[in-house]
Every structure is written in C-alpha cells, then in structure tokens.
mmCIF file of the N, C-alpha and C atoms, coordinates in Angstrom:
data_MODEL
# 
_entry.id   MODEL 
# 
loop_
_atom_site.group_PDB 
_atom_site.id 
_atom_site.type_symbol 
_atom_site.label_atom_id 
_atom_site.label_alt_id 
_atom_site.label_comp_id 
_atom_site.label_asym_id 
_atom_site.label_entity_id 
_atom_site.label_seq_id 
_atom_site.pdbx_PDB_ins_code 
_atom_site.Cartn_x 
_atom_site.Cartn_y 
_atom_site.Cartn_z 
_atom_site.occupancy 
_atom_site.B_iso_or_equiv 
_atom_site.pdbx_formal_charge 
_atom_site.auth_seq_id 
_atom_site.auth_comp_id 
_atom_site.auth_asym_id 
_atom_site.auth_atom_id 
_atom_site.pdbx_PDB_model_num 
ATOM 1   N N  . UNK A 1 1  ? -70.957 -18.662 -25.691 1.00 0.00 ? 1  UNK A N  1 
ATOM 2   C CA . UNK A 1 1  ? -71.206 -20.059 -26.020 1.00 0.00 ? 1  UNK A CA 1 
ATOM 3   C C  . UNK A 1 1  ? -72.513 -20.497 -25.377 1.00 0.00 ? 1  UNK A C  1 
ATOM 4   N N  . UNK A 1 2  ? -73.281 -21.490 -26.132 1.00 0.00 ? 2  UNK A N  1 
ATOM 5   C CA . UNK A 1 2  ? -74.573 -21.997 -25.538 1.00 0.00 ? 2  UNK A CA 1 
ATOM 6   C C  . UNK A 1 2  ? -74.317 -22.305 -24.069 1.00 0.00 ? 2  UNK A C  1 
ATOM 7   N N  . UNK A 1 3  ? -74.646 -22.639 -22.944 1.00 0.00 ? 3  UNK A N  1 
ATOM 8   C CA . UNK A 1 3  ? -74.281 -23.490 -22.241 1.00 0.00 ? 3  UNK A CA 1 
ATOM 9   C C  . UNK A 1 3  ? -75.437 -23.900 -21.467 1.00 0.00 ? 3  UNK A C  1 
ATOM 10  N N  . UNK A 1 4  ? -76.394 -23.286 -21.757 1.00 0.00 ? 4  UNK A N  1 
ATOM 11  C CA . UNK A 1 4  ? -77.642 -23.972 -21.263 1.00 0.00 ? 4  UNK A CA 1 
ATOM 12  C C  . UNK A 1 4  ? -78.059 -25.139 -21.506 1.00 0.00 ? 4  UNK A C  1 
ATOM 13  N N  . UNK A 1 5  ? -78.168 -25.929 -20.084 1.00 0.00 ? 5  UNK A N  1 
ATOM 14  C CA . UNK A 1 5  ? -79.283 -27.447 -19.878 1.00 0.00 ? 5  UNK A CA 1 
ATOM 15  C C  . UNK A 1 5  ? -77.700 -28.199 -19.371 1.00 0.00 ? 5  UNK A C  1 
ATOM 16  N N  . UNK A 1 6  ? -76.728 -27.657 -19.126 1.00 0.00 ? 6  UNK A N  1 
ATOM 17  C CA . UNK A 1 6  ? -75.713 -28.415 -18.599 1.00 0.00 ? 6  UNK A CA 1 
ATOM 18  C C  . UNK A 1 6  ? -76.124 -28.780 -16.986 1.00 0.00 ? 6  UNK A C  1 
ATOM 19  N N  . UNK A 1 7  ? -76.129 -27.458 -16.294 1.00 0.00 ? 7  UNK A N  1 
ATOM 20  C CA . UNK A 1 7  ? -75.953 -27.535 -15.121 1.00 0.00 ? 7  UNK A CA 1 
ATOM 21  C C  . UNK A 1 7  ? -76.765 -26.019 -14.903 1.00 0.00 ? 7  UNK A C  1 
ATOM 22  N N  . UNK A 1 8  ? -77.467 -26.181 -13.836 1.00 0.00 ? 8  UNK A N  1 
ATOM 23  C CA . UNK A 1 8  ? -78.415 -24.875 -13.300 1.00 0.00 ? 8  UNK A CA 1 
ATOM 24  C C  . UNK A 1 8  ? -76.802 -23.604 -12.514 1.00 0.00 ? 8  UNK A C  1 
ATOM 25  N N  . UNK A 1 9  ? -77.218 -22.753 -13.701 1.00 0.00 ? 9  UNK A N  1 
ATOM 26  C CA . UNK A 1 9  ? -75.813 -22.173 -12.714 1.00 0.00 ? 9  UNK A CA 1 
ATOM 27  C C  . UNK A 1 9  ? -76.227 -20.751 -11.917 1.00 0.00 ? 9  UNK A C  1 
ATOM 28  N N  . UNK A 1 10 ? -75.300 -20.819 -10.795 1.00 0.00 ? 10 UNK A N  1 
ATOM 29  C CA . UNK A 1 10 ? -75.535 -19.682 -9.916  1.00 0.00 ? 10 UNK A CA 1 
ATOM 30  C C  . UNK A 1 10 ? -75.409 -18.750 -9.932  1.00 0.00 ? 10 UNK A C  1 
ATOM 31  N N  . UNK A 1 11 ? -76.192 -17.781 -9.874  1.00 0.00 ? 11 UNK A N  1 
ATOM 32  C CA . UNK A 1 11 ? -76.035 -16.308 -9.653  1.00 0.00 ? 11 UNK A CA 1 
ATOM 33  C C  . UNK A 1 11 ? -75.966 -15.474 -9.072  1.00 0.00 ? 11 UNK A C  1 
ATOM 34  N N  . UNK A 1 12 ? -74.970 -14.450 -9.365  1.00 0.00 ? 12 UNK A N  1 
ATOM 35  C CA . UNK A 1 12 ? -74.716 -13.546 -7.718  1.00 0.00 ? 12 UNK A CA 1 
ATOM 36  C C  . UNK A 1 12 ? -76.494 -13.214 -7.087  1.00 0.00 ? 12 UNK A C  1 
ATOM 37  N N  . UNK A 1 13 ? -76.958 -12.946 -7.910  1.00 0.00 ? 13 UNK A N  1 
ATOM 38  C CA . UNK A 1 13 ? -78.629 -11.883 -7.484  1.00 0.00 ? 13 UNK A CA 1 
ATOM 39  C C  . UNK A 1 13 ? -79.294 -12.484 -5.874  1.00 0.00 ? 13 UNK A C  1 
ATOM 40  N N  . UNK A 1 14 ? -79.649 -12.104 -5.369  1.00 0.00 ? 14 UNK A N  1 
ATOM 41  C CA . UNK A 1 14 ? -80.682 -12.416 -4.628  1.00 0.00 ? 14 UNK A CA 1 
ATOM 42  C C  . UNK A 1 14 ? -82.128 -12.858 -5.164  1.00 0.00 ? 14 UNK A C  1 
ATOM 43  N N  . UNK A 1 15 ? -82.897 -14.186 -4.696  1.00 0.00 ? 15 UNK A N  1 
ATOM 44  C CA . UNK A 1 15 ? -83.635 -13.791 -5.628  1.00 0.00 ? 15 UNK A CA 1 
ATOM 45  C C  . UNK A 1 15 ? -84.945 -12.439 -4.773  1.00 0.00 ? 15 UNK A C  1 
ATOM 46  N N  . UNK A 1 16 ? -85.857 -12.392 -5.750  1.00 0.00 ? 16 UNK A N  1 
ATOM 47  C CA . UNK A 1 16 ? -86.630 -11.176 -5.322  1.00 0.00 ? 16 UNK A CA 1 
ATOM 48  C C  . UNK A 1 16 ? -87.357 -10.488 -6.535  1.00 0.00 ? 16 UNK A C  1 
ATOM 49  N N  . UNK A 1 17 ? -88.700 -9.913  -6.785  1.00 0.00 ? 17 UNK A N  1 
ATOM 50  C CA . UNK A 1 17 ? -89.090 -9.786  -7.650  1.00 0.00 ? 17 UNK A CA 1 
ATOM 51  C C  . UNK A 1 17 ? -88.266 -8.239  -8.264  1.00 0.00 ? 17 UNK A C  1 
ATOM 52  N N  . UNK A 1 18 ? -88.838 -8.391  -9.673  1.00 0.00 ? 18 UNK A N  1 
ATOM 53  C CA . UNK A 1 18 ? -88.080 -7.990  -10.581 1.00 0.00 ? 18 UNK A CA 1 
ATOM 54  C C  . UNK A 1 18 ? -89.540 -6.636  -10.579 1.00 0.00 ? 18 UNK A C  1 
ATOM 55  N N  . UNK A 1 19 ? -89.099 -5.454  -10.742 1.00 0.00 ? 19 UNK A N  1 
ATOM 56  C CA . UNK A 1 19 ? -89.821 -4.431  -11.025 1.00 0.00 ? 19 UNK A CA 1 
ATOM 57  C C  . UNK A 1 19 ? -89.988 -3.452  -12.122 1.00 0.00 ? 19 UNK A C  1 
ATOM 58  N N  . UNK A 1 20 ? -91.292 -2.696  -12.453 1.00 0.00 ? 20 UNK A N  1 
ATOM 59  C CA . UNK A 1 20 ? -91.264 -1.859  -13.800 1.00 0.00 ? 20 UNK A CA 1 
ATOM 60  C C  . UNK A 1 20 ? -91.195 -2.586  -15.594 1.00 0.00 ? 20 UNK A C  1 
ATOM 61  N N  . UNK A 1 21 ? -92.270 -4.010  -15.441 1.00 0.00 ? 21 UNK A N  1 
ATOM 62  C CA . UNK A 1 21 ? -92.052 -5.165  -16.671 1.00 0.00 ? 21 UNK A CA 1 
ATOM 63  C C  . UNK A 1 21 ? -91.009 -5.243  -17.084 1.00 0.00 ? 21 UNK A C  1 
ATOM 64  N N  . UNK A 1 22 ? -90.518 -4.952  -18.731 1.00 0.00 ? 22 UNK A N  1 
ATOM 65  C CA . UNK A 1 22 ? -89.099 -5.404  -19.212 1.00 0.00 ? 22 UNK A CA 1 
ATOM 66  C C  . UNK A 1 22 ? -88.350 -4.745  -18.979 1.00 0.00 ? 22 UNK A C  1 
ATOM 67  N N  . UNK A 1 23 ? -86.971 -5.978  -18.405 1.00 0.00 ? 23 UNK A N  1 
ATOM 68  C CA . UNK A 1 23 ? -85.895 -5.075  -18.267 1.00 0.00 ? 23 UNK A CA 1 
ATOM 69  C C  . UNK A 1 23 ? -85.087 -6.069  -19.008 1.00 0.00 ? 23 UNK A C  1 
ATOM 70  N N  . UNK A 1 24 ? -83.539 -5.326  -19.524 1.00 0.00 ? 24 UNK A N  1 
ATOM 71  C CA . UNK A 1 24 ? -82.818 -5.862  -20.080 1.00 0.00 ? 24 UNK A CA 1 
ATOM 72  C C  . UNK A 1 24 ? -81.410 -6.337  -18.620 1.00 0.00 ? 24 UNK A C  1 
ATOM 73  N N  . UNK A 1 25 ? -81.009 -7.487  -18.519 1.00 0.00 ? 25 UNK A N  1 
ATOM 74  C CA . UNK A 1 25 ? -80.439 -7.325  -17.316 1.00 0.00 ? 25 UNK A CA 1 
ATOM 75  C C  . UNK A 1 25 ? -80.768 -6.380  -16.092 1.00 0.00 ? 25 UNK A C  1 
ATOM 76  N N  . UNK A 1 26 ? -81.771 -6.978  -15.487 1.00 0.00 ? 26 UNK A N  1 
ATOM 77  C CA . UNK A 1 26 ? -81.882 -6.761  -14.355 1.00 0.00 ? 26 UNK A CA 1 
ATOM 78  C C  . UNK A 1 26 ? -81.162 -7.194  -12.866 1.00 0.00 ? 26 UNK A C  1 
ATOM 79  N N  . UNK A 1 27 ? -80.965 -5.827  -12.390 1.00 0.00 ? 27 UNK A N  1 
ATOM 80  C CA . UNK A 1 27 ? -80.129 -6.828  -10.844 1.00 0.00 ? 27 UNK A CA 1 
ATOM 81  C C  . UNK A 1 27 ? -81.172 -7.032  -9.893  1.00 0.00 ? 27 UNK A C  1 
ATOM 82  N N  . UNK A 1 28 ? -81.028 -8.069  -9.427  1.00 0.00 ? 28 UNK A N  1 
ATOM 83  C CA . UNK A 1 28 ? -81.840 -8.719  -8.242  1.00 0.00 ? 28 UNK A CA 1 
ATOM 84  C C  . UNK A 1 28 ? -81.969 -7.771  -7.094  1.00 0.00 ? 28 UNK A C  1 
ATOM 85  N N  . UNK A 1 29 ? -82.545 -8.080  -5.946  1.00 0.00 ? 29 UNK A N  1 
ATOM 86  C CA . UNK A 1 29 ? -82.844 -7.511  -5.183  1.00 0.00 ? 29 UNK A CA 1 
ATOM 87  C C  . UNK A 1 29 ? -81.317 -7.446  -4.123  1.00 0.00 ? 29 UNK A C  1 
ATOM 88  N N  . UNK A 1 30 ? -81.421 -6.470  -3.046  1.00 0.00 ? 30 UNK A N  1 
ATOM 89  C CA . UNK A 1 30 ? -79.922 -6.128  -2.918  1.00 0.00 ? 30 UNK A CA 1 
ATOM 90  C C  . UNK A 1 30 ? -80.194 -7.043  -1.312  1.00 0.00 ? 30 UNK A C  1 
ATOM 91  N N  . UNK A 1 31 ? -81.120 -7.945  -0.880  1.00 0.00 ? 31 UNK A N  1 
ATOM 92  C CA . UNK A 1 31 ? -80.541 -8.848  -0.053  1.00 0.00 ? 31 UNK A CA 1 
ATOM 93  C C  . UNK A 1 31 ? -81.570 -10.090 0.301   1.00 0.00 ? 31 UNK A C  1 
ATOM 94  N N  . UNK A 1 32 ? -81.454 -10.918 0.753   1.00 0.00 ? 32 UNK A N  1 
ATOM 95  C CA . UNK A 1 32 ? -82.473 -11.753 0.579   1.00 0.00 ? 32 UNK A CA 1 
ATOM 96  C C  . UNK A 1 32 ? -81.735 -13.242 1.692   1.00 0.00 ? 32 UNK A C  1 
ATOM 97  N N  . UNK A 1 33 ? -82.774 -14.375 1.265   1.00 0.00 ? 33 UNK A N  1 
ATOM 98  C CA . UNK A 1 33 ? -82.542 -15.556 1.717   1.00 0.00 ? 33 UNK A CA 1 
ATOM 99  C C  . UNK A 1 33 ? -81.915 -16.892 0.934   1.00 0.00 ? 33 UNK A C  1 
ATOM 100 N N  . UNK A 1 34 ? -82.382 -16.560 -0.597  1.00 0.00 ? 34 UNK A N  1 
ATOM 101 C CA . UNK A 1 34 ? -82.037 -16.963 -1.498  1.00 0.00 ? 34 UNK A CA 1 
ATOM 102 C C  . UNK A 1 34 ? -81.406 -16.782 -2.765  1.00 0.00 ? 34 UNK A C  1 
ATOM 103 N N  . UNK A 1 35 ? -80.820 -17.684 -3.236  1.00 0.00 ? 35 UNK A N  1 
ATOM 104 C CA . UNK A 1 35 ? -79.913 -17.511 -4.445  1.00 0.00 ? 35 UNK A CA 1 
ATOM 105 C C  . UNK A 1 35 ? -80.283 -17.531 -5.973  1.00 0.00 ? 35 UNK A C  1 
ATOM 106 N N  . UNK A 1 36 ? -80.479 -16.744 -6.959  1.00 0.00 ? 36 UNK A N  1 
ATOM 107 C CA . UNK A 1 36 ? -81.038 -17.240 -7.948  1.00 0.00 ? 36 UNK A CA 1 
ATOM 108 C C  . UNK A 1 36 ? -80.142 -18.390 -8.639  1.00 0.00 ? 36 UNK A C  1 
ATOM 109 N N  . UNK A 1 37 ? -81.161 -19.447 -9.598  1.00 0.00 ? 37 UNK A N  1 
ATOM 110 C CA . UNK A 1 37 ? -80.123 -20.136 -9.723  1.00 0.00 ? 37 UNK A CA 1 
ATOM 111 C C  . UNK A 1 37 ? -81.224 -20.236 -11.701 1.00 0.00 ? 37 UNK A C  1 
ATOM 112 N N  . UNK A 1 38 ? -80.243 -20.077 -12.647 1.00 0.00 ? 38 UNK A N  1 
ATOM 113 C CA . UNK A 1 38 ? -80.793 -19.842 -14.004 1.00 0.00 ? 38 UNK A CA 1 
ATOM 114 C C  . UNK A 1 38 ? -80.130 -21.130 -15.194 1.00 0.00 ? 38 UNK A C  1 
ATOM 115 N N  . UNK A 1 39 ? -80.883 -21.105 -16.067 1.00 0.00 ? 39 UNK A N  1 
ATOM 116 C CA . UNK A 1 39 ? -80.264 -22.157 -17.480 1.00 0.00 ? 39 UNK A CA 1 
ATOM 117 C C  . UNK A 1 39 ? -80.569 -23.646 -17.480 1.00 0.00 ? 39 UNK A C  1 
ATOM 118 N N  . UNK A 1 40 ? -81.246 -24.010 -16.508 1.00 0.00 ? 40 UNK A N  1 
ATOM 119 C CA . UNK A 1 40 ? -81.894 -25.739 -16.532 1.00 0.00 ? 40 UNK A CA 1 
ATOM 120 C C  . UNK A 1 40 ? -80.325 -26.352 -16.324 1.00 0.00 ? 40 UNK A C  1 
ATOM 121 N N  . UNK A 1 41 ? -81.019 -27.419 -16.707 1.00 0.00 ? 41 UNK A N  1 
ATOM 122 C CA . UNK A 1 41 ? -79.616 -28.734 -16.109 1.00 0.00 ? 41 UNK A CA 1 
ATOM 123 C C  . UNK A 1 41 ? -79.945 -30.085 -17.147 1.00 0.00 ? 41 UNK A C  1 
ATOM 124 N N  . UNK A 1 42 ? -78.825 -30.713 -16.924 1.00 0.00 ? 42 UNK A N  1 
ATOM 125 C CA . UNK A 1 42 ? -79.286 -32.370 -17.533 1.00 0.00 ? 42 UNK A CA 1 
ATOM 126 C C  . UNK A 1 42 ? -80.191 -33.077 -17.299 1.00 0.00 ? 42 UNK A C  1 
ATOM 127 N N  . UNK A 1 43 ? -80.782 -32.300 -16.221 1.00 0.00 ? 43 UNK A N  1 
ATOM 128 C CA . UNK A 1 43 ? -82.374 -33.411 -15.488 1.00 0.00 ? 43 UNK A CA 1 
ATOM 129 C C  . UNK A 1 43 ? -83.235 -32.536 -15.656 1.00 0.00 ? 43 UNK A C  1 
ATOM 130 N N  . UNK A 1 44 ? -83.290 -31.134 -16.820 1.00 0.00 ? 44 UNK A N  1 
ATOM 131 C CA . UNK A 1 44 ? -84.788 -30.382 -16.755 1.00 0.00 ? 44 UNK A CA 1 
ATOM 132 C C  . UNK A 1 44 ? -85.101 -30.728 -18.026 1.00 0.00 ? 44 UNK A C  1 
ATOM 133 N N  . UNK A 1 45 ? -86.730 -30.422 -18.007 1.00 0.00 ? 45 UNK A N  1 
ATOM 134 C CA . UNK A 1 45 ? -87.681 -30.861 -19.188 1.00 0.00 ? 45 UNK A CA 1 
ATOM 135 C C  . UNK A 1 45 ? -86.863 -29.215 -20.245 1.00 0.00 ? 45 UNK A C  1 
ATOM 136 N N  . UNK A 1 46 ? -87.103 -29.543 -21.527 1.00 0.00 ? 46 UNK A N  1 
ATOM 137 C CA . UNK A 1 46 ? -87.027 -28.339 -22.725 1.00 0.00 ? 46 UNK A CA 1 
ATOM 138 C C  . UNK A 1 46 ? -87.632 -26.974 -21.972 1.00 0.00 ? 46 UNK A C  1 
ATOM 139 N N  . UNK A 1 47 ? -88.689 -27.042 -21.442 1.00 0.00 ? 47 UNK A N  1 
ATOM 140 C CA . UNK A 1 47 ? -89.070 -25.664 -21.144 1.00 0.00 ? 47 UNK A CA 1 
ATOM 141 C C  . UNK A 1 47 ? -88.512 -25.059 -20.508 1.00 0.00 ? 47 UNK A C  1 
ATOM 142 N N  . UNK A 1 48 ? -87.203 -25.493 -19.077 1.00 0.00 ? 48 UNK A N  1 
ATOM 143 C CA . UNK A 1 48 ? -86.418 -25.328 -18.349 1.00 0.00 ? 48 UNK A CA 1 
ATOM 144 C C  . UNK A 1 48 ? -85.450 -24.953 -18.737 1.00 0.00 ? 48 UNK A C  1 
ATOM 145 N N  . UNK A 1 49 ? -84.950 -25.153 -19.694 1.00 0.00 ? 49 UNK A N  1 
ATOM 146 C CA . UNK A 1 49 ? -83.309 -25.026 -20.287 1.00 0.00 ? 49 UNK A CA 1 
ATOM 147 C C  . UNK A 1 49 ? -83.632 -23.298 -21.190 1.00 0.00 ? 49 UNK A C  1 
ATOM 148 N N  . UNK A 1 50 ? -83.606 -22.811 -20.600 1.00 0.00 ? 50 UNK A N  1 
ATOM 149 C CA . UNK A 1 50 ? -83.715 -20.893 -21.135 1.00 0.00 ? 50 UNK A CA 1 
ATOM 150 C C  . UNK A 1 50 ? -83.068 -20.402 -20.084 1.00 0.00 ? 50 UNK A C  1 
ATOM 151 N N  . UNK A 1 51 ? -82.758 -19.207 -20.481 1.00 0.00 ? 51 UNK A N  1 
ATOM 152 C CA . UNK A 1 51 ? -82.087 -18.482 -19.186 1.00 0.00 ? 51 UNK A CA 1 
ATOM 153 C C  . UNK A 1 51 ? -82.837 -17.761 -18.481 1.00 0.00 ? 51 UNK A C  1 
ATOM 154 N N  . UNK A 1 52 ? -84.046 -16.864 -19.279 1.00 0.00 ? 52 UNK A N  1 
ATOM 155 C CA . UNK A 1 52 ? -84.968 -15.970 -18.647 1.00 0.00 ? 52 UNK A CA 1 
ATOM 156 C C  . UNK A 1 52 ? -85.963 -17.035 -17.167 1.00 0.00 ? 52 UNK A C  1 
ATOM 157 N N  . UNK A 1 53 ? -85.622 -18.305 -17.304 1.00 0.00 ? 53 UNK A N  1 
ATOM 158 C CA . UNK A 1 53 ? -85.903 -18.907 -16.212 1.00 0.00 ? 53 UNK A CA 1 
ATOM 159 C C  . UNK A 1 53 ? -85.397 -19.008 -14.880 1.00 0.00 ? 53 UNK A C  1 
ATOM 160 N N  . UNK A 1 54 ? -86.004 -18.156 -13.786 1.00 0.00 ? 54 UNK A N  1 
ATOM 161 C CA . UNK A 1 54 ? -85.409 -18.515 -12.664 1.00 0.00 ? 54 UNK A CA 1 
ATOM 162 C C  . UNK A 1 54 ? -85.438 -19.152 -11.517 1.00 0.00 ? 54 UNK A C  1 
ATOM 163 N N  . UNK A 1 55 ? -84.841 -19.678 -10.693 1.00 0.00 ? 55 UNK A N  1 
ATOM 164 C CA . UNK A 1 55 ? -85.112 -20.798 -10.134 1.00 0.00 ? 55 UNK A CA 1 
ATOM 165 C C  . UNK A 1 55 ? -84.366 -20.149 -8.566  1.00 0.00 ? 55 UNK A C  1 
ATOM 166 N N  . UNK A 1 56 ? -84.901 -20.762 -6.994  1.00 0.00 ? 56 UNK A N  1 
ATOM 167 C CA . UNK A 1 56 ? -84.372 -20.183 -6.548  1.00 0.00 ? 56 UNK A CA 1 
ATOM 168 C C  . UNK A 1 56 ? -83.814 -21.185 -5.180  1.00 0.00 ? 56 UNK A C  1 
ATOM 169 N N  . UNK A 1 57 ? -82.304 -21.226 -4.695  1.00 0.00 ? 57 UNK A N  1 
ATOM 170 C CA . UNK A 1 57 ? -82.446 -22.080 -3.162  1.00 0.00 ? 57 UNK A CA 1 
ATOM 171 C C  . UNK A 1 57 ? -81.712 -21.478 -2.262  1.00 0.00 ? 57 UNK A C  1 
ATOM 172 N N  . UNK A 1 58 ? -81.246 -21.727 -1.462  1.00 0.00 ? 58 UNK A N  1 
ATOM 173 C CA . UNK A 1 58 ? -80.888 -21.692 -0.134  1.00 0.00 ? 58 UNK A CA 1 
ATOM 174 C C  . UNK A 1 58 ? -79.497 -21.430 -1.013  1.00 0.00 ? 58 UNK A C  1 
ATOM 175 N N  . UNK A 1 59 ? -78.564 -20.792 -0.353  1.00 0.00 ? 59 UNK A N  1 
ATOM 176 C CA . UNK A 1 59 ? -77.146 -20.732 -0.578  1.00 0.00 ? 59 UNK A CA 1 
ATOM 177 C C  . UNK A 1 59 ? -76.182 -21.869 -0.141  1.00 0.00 ? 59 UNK A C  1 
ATOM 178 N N  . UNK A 1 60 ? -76.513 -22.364 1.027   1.00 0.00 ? 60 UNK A N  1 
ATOM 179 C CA . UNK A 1 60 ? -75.945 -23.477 1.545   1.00 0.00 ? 60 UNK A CA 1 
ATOM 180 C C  . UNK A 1 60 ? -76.565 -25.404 0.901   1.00 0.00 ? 60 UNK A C  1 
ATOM 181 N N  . UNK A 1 61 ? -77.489 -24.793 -0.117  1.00 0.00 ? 61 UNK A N  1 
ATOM 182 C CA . UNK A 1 61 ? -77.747 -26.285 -1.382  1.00 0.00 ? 61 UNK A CA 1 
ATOM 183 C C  . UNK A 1 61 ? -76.730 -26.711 -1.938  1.00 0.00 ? 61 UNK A C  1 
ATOM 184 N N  . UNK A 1 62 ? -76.792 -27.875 -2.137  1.00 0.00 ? 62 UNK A N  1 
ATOM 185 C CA . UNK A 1 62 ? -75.471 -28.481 -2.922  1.00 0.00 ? 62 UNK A CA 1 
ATOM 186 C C  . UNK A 1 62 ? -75.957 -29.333 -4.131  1.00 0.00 ? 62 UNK A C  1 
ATOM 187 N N  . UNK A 1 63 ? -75.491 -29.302 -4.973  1.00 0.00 ? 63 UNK A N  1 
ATOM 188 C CA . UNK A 1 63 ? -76.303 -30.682 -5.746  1.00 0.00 ? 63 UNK A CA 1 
ATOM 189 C C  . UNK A 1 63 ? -75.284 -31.388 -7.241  1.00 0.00 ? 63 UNK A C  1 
ATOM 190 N N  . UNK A 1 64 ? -75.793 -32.126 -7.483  1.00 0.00 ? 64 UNK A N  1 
ATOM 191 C CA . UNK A 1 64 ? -74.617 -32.281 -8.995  1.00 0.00 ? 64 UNK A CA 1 
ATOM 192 C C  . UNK A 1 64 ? -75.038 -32.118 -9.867  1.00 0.00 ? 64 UNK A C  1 
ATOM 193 N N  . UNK A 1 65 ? -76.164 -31.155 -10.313 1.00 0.00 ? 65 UNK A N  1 
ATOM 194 C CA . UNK A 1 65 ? -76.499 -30.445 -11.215 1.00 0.00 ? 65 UNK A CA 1 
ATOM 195 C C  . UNK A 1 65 ? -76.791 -28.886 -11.198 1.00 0.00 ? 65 UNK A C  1 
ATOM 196 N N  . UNK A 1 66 ? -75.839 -28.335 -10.439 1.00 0.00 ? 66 UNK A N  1 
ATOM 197 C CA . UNK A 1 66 ? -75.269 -26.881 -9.689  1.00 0.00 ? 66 UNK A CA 1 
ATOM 198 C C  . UNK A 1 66 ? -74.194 -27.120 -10.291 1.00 0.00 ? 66 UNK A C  1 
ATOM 199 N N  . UNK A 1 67 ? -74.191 -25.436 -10.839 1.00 0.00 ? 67 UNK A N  1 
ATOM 200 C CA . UNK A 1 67 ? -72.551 -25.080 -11.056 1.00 0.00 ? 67 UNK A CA 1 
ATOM 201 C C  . UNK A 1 67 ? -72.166 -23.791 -10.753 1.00 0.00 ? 67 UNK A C  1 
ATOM 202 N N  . UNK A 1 68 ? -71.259 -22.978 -11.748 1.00 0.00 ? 68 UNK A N  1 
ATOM 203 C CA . UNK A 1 68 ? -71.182 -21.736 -12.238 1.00 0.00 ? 68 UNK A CA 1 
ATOM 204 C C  . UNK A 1 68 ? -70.505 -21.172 -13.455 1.00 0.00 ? 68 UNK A C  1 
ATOM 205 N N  . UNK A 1 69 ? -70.606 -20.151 -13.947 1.00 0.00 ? 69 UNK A N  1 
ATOM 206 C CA . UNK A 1 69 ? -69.995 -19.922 -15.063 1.00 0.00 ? 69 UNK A CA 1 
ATOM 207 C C  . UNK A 1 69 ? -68.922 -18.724 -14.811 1.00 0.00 ? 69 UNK A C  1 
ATOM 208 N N  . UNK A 1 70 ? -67.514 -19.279 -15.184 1.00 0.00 ? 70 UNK A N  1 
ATOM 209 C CA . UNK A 1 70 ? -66.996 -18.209 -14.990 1.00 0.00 ? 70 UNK A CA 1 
ATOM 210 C C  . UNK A 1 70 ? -66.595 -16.900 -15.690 1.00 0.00 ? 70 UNK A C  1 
ATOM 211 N N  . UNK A 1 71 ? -66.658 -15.592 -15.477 1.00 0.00 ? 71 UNK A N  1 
ATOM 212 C CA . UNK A 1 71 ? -66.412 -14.740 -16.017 1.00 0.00 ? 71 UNK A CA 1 
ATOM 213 C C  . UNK A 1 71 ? -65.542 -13.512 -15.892 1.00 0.00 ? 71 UNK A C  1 
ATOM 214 N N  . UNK A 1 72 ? -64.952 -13.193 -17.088 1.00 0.00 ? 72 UNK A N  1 
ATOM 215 C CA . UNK A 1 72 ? -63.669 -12.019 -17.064 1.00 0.00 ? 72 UNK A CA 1 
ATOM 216 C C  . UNK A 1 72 ? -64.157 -10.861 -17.354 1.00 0.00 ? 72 UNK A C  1 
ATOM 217 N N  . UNK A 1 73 ? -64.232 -9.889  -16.506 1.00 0.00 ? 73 UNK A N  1 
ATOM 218 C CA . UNK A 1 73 ? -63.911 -8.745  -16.606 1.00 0.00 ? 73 UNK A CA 1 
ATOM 219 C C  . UNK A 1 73 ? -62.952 -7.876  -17.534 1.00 0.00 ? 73 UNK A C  1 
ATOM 220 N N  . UNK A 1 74 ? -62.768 -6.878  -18.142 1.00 0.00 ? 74 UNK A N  1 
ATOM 221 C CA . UNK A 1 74 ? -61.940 -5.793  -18.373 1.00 0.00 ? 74 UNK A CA 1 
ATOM 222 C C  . UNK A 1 74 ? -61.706 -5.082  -17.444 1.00 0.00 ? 74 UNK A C  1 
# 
C-alpha cells in the first residue's frame, strides 16, 4: 500500500553511506549514531515524500510526524 507523506517512518539501518552505486535494497551500515528515517511526512514539500529519500536522527528523537510500519514475516 502507498503510505508515503503520512509520517517519516523508521528504519532498522544505521544511517551510513551506501556503497558500489545501485543497489536494490541495500542494508545500512552495521553500526552507527543514527537512525535512518525514510517516506516524508504531512509537513514535507512533494520532493520529500519518496522512499529512496533518506533522512537521518538520533534514536532517542521523538516527534508527531515519526512512526513505523509494521511488518510480517514468513
């Protein structure tokens, strides 16, 4: 389902640069200071609301346009 420009949602990754140009799902770096956080929110301009956008804060940020999306496994 769309769910981009709701809420900037969190991601496990660390952020950290991404290596070797395109990748299809890439995992973040394996430790860091910060959290990636992807998909814009109700308060970002159009160019913001994509997913390939990443954004990055502190783990301990709070805000009301933070979320997450949850997901099931097999």
């Amino acid at each position: 389902h769309d769910m981009l420009g709701n809420v900037w949602e969190w991601c496990q990754d660390w952020y950290g640069p991404y290596f070797g140009g395109y990748q299809s799902g890439p995992a973040g770096a394996v430790s860091g200071s910060a959290r990636v956080l992807r998909g814009g929110s109700w308060g970002s301009d159009a160019q913001s609301v994509r997913a390939p956008l990443r954004y990055f804060v502190d783990p301990a940020f709070r805000g009301s346009n933070l979320g997450f999306r949850l997901a099931r496994t097999k």
